[in-house]
C-alpha positions as a printed Julia matrix, in Angstrom:
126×3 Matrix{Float64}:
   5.76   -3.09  -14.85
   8.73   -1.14  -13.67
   9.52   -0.68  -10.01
   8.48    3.02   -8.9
   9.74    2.96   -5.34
  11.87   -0.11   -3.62
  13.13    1.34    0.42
  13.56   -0.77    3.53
  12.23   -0.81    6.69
  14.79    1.48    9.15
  12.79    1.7    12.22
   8.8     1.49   13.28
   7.27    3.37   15.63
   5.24    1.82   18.79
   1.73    3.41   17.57
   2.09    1.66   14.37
   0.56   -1.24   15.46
  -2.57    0.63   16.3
  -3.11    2.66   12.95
  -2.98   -0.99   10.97
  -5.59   -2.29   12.79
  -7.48    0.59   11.07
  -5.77   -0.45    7.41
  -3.42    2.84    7.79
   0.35    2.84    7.11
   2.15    6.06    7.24
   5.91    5.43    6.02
   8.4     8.55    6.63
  12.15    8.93    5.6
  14.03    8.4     7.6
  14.72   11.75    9.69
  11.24   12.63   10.96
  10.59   14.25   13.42
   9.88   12.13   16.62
   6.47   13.0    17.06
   5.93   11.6    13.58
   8.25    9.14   13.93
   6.35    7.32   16.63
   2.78    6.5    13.81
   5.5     5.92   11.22
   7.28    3.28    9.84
  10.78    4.91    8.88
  12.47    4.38    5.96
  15.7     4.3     3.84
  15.05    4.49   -0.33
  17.33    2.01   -1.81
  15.62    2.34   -5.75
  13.64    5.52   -6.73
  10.92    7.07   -6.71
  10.44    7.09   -9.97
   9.55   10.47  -12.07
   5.67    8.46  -12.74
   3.27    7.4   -10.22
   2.53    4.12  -10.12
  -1.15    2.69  -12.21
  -4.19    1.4   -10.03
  -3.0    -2.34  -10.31
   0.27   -2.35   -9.61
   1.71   -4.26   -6.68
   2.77   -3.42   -3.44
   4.84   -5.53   -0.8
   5.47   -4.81    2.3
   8.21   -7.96    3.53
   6.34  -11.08    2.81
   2.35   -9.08    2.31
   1.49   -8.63   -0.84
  -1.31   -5.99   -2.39
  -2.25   -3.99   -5.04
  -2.78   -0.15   -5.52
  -6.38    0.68   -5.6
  -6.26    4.57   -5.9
  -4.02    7.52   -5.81
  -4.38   10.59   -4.52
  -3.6    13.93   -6.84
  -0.83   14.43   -4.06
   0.86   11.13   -3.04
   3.32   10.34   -5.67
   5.15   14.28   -5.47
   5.13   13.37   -1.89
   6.55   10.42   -2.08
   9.66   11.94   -4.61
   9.5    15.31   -2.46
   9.91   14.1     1.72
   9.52   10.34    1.35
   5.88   10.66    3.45
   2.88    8.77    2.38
  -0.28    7.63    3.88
  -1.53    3.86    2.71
  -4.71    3.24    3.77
  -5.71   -0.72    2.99
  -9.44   -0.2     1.65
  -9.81   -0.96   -1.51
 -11.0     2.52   -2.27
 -10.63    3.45   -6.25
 -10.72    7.04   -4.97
  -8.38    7.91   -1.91
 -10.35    9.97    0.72
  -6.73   12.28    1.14
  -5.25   13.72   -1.75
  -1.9    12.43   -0.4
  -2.76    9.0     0.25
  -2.5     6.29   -1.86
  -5.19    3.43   -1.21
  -4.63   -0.48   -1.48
  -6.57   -3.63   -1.28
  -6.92   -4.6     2.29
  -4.98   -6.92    4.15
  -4.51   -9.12    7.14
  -3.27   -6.56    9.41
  -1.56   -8.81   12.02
   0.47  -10.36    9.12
   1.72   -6.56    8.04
   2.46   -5.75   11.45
   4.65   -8.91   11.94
   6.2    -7.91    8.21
   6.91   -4.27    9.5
  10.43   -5.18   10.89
  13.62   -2.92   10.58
  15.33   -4.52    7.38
  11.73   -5.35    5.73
  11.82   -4.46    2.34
   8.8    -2.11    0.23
   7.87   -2.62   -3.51
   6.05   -0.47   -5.52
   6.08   -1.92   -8.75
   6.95   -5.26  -10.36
């Protein structure tokens, strides 16, 4: 499986602790505006995004927390190539409840937190 997105981790915003307690990650480029900025995790792309979305099953790590894409919304991936924004909501959900967010299985949301760290790398893909 080829890698659709690989960025890392520039900066994270003090409510982000708060939206992944409720199995939400919002990732920004970096360059968002501040009010943004501060429910974001920013980011730098260092590989991609790739023309194709990424397939329900394909991984997803975020530093050391691994997952795997659930659903994706008709929306997320041209957001993704077109400002670097998308909405990752942990729930397992084969149908995102956004059209730009892409949904995951769920994880431990202390251990993503303490992943989320400025230098953290995140996979989509193999």
């Amino acid at each position: 499986m080829p890698v659709h997105l690989r960025t890392v981790v520039t900066a994270v915003g003090p409510d982000v602790p708060d939206l992944l307690e409720g199995g939400v990650l919002i990732l920004f480029a970096d360059g968002a505006p501040p009010e943004l900025a501060e429910v974001s995790v920013l980011h730098r792309v260092t590989d991609g995004p790739s023309i194709a979305a990424p397939a329900v099953g394909a991984a997803i790590r975020i530093g050391s927390v691994a997952t795997t894409l659930t659903g994706l919304g008709d929306l997320a991936w041209a957001k993704v190539r077109d400002i670097g924004h998308v909405v990752i909501n942990f729930n397992g959900a084969s149908a995102p409840e956004r059209p730009g967010e892409i949904a995951a299985s769920e994880v431990d949301g202390a251990a993503l937190a303490a992943a989320l760290t400025a230098g953290a790398e995140i996979v989509i893909g193999s």
